[in-house]
N, C-alpha and C positions, 0 to 999 in steps of 0.2 A: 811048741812055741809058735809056729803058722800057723796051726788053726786056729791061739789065741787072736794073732794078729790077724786072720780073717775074719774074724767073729767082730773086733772090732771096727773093722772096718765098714762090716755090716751094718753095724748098730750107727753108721753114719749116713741116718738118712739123706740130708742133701747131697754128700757123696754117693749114696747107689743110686740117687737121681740123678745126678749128672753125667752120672757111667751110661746109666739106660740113656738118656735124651742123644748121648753122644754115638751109643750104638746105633740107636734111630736114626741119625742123620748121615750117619758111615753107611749103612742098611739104604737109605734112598738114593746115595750120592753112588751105590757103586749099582743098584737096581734102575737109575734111574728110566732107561728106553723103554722099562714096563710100568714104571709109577706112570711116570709123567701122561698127560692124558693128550698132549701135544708135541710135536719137536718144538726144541728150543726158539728156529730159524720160520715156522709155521707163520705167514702172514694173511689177517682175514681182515682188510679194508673196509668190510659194513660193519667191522664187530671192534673197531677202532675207541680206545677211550673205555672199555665198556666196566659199567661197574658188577663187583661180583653177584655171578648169576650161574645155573645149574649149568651152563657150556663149560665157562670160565670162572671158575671156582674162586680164583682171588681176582678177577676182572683181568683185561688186558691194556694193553702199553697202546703207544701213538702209532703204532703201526700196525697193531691188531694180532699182536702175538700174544701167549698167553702166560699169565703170569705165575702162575703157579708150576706150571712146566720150568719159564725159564727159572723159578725159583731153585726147583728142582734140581736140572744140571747146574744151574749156580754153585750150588752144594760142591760136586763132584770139582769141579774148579778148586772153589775156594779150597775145602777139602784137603786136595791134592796138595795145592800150595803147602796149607800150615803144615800139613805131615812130612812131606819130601825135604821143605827147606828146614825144619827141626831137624832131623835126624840129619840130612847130612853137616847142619851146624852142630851136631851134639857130637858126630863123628870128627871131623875136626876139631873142635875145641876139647875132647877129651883127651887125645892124642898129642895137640901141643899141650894142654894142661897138665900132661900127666908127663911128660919128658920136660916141662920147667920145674914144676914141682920134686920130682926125683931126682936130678940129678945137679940143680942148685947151683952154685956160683956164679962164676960169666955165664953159662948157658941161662940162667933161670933170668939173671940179669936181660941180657940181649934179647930174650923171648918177651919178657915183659915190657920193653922198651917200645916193640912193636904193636902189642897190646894197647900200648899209652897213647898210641900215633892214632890207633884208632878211634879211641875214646874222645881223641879230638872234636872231630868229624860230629854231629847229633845222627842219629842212626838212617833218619826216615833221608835227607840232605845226602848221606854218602850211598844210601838207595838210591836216590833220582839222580844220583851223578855216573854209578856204576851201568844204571840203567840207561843214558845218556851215549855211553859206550858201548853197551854191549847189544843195546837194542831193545826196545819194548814186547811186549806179547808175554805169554806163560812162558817159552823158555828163560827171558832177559829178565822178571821178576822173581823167576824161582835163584836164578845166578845172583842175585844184587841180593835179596833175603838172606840167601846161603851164607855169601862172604859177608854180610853186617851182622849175622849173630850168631857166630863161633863167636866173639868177644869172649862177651858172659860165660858162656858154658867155659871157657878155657881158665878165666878166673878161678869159676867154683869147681873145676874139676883140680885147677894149682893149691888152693887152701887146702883140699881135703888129700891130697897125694902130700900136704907138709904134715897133716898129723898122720895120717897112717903105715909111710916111711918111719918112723919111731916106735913103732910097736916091736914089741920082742920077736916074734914068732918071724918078722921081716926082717930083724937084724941078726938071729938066725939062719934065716936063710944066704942073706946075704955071707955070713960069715963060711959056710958053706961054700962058697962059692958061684952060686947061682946066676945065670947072666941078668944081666940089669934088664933084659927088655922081656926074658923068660918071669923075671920076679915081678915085674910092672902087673903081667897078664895073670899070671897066675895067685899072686900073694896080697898084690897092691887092688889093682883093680877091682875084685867081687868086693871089697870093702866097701866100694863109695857106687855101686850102681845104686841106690839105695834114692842118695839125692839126684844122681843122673837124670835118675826114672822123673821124680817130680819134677825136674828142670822142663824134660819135654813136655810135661803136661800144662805147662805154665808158656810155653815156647812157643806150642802148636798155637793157641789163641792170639799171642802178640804176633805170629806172622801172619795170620788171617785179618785181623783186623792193620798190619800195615800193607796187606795187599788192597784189602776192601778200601784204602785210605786212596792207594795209587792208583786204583782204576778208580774210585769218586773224581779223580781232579786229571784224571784222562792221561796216566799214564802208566795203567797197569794193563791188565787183560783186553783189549780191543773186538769191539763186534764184528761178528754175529757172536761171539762166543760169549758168555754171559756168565757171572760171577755176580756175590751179593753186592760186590762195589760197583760194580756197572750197572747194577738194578736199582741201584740206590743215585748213584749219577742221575740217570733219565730219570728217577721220578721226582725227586727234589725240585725240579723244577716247574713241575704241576703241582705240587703236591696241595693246594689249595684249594683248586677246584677237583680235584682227582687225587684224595688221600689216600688210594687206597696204592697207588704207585710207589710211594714211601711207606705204609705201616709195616707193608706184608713183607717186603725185603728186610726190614730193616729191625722187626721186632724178631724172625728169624734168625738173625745177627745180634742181636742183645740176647735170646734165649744160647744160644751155643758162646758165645760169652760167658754165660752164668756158667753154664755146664760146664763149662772144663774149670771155673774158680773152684765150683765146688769140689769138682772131683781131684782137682789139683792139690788142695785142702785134706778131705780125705785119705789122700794116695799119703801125704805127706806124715800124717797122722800114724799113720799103719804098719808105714815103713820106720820110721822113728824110734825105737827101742827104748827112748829116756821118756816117751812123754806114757804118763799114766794112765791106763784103761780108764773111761768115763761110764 
């Protein structure tokens, strides 16, 4: 039965294109001190502005650093972001998702009640507000991401713990005796990693792109340290006479966009057990 489901997966070319694009760009972000052909922080005053040329491969910024470098550790930034604040949002929201979902009544009630508090809030607003408090830079964005999207995962981790608490084999167990947080792990849980999985893959790109958003409007990532939204920042505002300050960050950031739909798409497909070999 996996290997059909790998085969299928296979057969999803824009999914095993957006696996590889994504490997590629994990492969640069963690290589970066040997890709890059410069440091990030490297400033060359005659070579200010410059369009791309065999030094500077995607030209450099206003103060003569280079851009395909800072493209480079941008990567490992952004990166870091969408990975660290997914998982640890997937880590929480499965945890309270899966203790509303199972154990239901007042508990499922009051857990969701908090849920609702949040949903108040629009995601990117209670980002700039947590951030507000805790402080700007990579640490204060990775914390503000973190707590704004456990939401969702906790949601879809609650639906999928109300069907799979009703299966036999779990009200066997239960009637057994089982402890409720031993049956969670063992009975409940391998059930729904399934959509888990896809949730991250669809998680990592919406917290990259709301970090690339925060540091765009100057309040994510802070220089020297460079991410695709602070590359995208500073060249916005050339980008007229100097487009090359906007294409290279910014089509970089639409490609890993795609990459993870697709592979988001595929993963989803593969894991899916109802939907039909194509």
């Amino acid at each position: 039965m996996k290997a059909e489901f790998a085969k299928k997966f296979l057969r999803n070319r824009a999914g095993v294109a957006g696996l590889l694009f994504i490997i590629f760009v994990c492969t640069c972000a963690t290589f970066a001190p040997w890709i890059a052909t410069h440091s990030y922080e490297e400033q060359n005053i005659d070579q200010r502005l410059s369009s791309p040329n065999a030094e500077y491969w995607m030209g450099s910024d206003s103060l003569g650093r280079d851009l395909y470098s800072r493209i480079v550790y941008g990567a490992r930034t952004s990166m870091a972001v969408g990975i660290i604040t997914a998982l640890v949002a997937v880590f929480i929201g499965t945890f309270y998702g899966a203790l509303s979902g199972y154990f239901g009544g007042w508990v499922d009630a009051f857990l969701m009640r908090v849920v609702d508090i949040f949903y108040i809030f629009p995601s990117l607003l209670l980002a700039i507000l947590i951030m507000v408090v805790w402080g700007q830079g990579l640490v204060g964005i990775i914390a503000a991401l973190s707590i704004v999207g456990w939401v969702a995962q906790a949601r879809l981790v609650r639906g999928q713990v109300l069907q799979v608490k009703e299966m036999l084999h779990v009200e066997n167990a239960r009637a057994l005796g089982v402890p409720p947080i031993r049956l969670l792990w063992r009975h409940v849980l391998p059930l729904i990693w399934g959509p888990v999985i896809v949730q991250i893959t669809f998680q990592i790109p919406a917290n990259i792109m709301a970090e690339s958003f925060l540091s765009f409007i100057g309040l994510g990532i802070q220089p020297p340290l460079s991410s695709w939204g602070t590359l995208a920042n500073e060249g916005w505002r050339g980008m007229r006479s100097y487009p090359h300050l906007i294409i290279f960050p910014g089509a970089v950031l639409f490609l890993t966009m795609l990459a993870f739909q697709f592979f988001g798409d595929g993963l989803r497909d593969w894991l899916d057990p109802y939907q039909t070999n194509k």
